[in-house]
Steps between C-alpha positions, in 0.01 A plus 500: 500500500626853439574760740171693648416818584508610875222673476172261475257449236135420614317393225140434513329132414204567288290263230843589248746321770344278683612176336741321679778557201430868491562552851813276497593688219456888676656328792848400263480871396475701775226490690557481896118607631195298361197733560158357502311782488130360655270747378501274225431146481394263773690308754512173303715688236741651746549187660584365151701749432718475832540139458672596145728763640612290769585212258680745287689590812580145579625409113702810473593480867468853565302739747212676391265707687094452497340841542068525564378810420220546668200690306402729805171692438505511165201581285529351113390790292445364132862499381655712767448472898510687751439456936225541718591804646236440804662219658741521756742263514699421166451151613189321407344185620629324132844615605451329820390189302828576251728479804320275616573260144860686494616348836360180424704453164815623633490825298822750628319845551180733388458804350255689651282688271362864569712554818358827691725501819709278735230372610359286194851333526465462876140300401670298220766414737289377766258324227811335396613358860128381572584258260817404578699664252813730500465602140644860456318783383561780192285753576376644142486908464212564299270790684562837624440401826795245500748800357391675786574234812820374260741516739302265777415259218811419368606510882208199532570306186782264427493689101310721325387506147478859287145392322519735249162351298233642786765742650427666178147517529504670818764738455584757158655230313812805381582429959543128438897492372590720824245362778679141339876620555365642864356168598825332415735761680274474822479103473930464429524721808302274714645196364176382361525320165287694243364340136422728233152375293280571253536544106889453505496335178132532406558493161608138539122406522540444158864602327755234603763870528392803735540841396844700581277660743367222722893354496577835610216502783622133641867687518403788671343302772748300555722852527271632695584169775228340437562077629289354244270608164199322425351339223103491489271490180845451291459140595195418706329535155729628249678308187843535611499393848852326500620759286389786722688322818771479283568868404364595805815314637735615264412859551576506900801337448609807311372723655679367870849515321430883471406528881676739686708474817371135525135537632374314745259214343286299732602161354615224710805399334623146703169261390217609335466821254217588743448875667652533847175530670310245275676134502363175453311380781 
């Protein structure tokens, strides 16, 4: 196997990779985080789809990570979503049934949708230990109201995620490239890892190349310090999934040789590829 990035690549298992050669495949390429993202799909397909990334695991005898992302209150809104801005907690009683699946299967950590304040981590945290589980937890930054308590979140969480897809609809979309590079400073300083996600390579959906601009975009995060880039609709249901992992891959690894004064990134170097905070359980 070639040499890897340090930084991670998450990639997301959708209808276009979740066959069991597709997976190995994005696994041989670069990917170090599986996300199951579980506002799609049902719990017979996730548990499919863990039993394939494990296997890959096992045959390529490498770590990779299993990330739930939990839906939160999410409202589907024909092609487009958005949250259910009455309820109170970010976590809903399907997340507690997620976690409750999560722990269960062994999965590593969840991404908690639609965090408002420390205190929605608190609740997954505790949601999480009912159960039994020590899964870690990347507290997504999606609403105002998590900009504005970001320094106790990411002081909560094990990670956070920059979620720039419904960040953007709640903030002037021309703030999104400086609240991103502000979420990243404040999360490097805390020693929180911090993933950067949403329409990286969107293009990828359905060109097997991205545009100069999304390879540029990837770079800059990485620049920026961000610990890993992610990988969503590029290859949970577009045409190039292995391909997308692939450049994806190839792109951080250029971009970390231009890194300056050898930044910290939250990798554990002596076993697995896997963040500090989030190892296999």
């Amino acid at each position: 196997m070639t040499s890897r990035s340090r930084a991670q690549i998450v990639v997301t298992i959708g209808p276009s990779s979740a066959k069991a050669e597709t997976i190995r495949a994005m696994a041989e390429n670069g990917m170090d985080v599986a996300r199951l993202n579980f506002s799609w799909g049902n719990f017979s397909e996730h548990a499919e789809r863990i039993i394939s990334i494990k296997e890959a695991e096992k045959a390529l005898k490498i770590s990779l990570i299993i990330m739930v992302d939990l839906p939160g209150p999410r409202i589907q809104e024909g092609k487009g979503h958005t949250y259910d801005h009455s309820e109170v907690s970010a976590l809903t009683d399907h997340d507690r049934e997620c976690v409750a699946f999560g722990v269960e299967h062994g999965v590593d950590c969840f991404a908690l949708s639609f965090v408002g304040d420390a205190a929605d981590v608190e609740s997954c945290r505790k949601a999480i230990a009912e159960k039994g589980g020590k899964q870690t937890i990347i507290a997504k930054i999606e609403r105002t109201a998590a900009l504005e308590h970001l320094d106790a979140i990411i002081a909560a969480a094990d990670a956070v995620m920059v979620a720039r897809g419904d960040l953007g609809e709640e903030v002037p979309i021309e703030r999104i490239p400086f609240i991103q590079a502000d979420i990243i400073r404040r999360a490097n300083a805390a020693g929180k890892p911090v993933i950067t996600a949403t329409q990286m390579m969107l293009s990828m959906t359905e060109s097997p190349t991205p545009t100069r601009a999304e390879v540029t975009d990837v770079a800059n995060a990485i620049l920026q310090g961000s610990d890993a880039v992610m990988l969503s609709d590029e290859t949970a249901n577009g045409k190039y999934p292995t391909e997308a992992v692939k450049m994806m891959e190839r792109i951080t690894i250029e971009a970390e040789k231009h890194l300056s004064g050898g930044k910290r990134i939250s990798i554990d170097r002596a076993g697995s590829r896997a963040f500090n905070l989030l190892k296999k359980l």
